[in-house]
C-alpha positions in Angstrom: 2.3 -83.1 -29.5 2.8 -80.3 -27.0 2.9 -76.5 -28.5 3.0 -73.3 -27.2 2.6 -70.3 -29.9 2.9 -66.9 -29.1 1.3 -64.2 -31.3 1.2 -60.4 -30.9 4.5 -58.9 -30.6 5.9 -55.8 -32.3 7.0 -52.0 -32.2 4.8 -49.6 -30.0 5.5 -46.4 -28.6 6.1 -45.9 -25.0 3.0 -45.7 -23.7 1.2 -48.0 -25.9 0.0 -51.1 -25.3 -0.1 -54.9 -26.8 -1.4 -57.8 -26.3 0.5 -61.1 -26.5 -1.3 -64.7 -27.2 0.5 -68.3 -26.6 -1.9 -70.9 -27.9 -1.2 -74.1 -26.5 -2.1 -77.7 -27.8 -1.1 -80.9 -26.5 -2.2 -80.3 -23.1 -4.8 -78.1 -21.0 -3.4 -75.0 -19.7 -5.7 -74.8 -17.1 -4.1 -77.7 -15.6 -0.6 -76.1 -15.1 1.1 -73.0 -13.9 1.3 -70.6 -16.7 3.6 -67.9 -17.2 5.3 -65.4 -18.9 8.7 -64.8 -19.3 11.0 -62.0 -21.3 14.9 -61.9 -22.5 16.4 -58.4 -23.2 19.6 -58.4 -25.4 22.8 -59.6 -22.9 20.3 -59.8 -20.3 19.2 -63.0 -18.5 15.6 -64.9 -18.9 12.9 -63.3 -15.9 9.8 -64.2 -14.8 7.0 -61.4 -16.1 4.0 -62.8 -14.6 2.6 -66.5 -13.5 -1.1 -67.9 -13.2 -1.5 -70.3 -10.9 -3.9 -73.7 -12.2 -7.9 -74.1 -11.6 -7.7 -71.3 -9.3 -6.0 -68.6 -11.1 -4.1 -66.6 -8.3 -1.7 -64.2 -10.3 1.6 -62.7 -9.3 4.0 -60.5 -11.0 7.2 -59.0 -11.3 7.9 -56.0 -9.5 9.0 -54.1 -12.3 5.4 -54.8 -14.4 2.8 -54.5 -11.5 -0.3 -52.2 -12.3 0.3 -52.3 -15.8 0.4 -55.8 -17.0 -2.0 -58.7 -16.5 -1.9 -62.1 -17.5 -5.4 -64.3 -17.6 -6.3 -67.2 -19.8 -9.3 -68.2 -21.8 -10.1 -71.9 -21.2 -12.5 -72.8 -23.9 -9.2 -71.1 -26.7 -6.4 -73.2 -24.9 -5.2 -69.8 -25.3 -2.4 -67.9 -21.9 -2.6 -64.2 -22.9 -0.4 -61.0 -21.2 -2.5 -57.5 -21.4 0.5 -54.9 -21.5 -0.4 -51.3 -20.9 1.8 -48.2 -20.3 4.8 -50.3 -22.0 8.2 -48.5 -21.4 11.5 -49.1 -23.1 12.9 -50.6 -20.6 10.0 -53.4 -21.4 11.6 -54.3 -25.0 12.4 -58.2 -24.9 11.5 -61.4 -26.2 8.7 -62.5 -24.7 8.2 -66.3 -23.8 5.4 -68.5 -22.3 6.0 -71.6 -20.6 3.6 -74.0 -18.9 4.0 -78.0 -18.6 7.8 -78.0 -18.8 7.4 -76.9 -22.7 8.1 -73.0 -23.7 7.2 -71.6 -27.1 9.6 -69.7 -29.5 9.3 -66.1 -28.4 7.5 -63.3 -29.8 9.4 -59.7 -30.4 8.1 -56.6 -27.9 9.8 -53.4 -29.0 8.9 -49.9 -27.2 10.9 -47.0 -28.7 9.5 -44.0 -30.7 
């Protein structure tokens, strides 16, 4: 059964940083394009930031570049999404999705 779990969302201060986890099972990550999506209230879905497979070229979203980095630990299965210097403006659910599957969403909140 395919899963993707996401783990380490929550309230930080601008600034601050977090680090969010989506373990998959089911399938090997490092097999598919990975990536990282995020929903703000009444906005729409966007793309965050995308590993490629075997290779591992990245890319991100304008609006995250120099301050977030997505990479992937193949022996744990395991996408993850390094967020530093968050803003408010970075407050969303945040989604991974790889293999056609996407997981439930973890909360990022930046406010003081």
């Amino acid at each position: 059964q395919v899963q993707l779990v996401e783990s380490g969302g929550g309230l930080v201060q601008p600034g601050g940083s977090l680090r969010l986890s989506c373990a998959a099972s089911g399938f090997t990550i490092i097999r598919y394009a990975m990536r990282w999506y995020r929903q703000a209230p009444g906005k729409e879905r966007e793309l965050v930031a995308g590993i490629n497979s075997f290779g591992g070229s990245t890319n991100y979203a304008d609006s995250v570049k120099g301050r977030f980095t997505i990479s992937r630990d193949n022996a744990k299965n395991t996408l993850y999404l390094q967020m530093n210097s968050l803003k408010p403006e970075d407050t969303a659910v945040y989604y991974c999705k790889g293999n056609g599957y996407w997981g439930q969403g973890t909360q990022v909140t930046v406010s003081s």
